[in-house]
RODO-2510 file (C-alpha; in nm, 4 decimals, decimal comma):
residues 82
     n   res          X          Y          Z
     1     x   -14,2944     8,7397    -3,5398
     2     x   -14,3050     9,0481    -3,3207
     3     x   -14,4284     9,3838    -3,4405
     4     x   -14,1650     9,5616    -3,2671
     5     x   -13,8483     9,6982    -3,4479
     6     x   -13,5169     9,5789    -3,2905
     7     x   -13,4102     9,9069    -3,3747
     8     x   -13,6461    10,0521    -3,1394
     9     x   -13,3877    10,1637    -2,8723
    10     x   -13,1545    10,3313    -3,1516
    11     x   -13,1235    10,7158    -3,2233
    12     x   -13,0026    10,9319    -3,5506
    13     x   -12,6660    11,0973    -3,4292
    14     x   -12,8346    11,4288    -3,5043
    15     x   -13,1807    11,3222    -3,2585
    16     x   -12,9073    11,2287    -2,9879
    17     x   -12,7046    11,5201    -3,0151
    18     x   -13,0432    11,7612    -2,9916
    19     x   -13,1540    11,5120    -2,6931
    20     x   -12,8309    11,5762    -2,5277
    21     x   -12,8059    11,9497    -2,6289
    22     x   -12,4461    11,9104    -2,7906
    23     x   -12,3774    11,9826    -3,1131
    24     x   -12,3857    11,6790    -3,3816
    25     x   -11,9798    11,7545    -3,4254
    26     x   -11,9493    11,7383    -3,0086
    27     x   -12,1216    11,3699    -3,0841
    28     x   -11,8769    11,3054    -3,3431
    29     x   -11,5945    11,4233    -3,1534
    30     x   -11,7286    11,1720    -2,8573
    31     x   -11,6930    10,8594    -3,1509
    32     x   -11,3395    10,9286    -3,2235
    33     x   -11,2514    10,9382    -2,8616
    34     x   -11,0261    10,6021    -2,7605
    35     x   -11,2817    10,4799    -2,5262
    36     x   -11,5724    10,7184    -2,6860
    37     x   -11,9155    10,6787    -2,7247
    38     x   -12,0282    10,3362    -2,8624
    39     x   -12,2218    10,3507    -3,2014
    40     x   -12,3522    10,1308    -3,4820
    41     x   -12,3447    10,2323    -3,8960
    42     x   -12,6172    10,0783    -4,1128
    43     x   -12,5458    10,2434    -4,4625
    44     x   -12,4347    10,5970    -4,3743
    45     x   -12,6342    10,6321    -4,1140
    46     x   -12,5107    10,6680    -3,7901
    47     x   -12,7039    10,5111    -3,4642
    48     x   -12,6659    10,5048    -3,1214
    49     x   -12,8317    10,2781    -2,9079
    50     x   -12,9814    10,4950    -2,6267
    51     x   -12,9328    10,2801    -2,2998
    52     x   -12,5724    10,2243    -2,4056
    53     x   -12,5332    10,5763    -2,4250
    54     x   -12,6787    10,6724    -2,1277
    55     x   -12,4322    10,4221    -1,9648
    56     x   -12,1444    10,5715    -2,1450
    57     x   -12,2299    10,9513    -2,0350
    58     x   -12,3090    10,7826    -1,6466
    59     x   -11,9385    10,6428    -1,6355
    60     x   -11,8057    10,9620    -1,7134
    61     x   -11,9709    11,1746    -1,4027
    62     x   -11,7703    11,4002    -1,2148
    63     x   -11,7886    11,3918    -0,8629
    64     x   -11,6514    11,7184    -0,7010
    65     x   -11,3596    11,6331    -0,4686
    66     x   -11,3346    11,6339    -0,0741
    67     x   -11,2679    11,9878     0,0286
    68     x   -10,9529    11,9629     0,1957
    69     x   -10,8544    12,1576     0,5304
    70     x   -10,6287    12,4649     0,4604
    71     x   -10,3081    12,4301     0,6966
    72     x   -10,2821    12,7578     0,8924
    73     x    -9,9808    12,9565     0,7447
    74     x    -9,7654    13,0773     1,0927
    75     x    -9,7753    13,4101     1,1377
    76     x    -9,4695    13,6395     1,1031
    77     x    -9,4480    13,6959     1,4622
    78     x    -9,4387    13,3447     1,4928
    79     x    -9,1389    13,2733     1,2122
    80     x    -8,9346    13,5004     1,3869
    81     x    -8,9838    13,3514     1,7297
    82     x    -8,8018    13,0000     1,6670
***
């Protein structure tokens, strides 16, 4: 047998959250959500596996949206012409 743990790649919610800077409620908020952040119990502990997690935050990037081209507003002059 191996001497590595198969827990290896697992986290405390309260390491993660510190890791990630959030709060451990943000993290808890983020286990509740419908499609939220995936997690594991063994007793009362709470784990997240970090490569799953780091997937889960990488899905939910923001990527700014196309500046779009202002239309030119006619000038009064303009309006009045037609």
């Amino acid at each position: 047998m191996s001497n590595t743990n198969f827990l290896d790649d697992f986290v405390d919610l309260e390491p993660f959250a510190a890791d990630a800077g959030r709060h451990p409620r943000t993290v808890r908020r983020w286990l509740k959500q419908p499609d939220g952040l995936p997690y594991t119990r063994i007793g009362n502990r709470i784990l997240i596996h970090v490569p799953t997690a780091r997937e889960w935050l990488m899905k939910r990037m923001h990527r700014p949206a196309p500046r779009r081209q202002r239309r030119a507003v006619p000038a009064a002059a303009e309006i009045g012409a037609s």
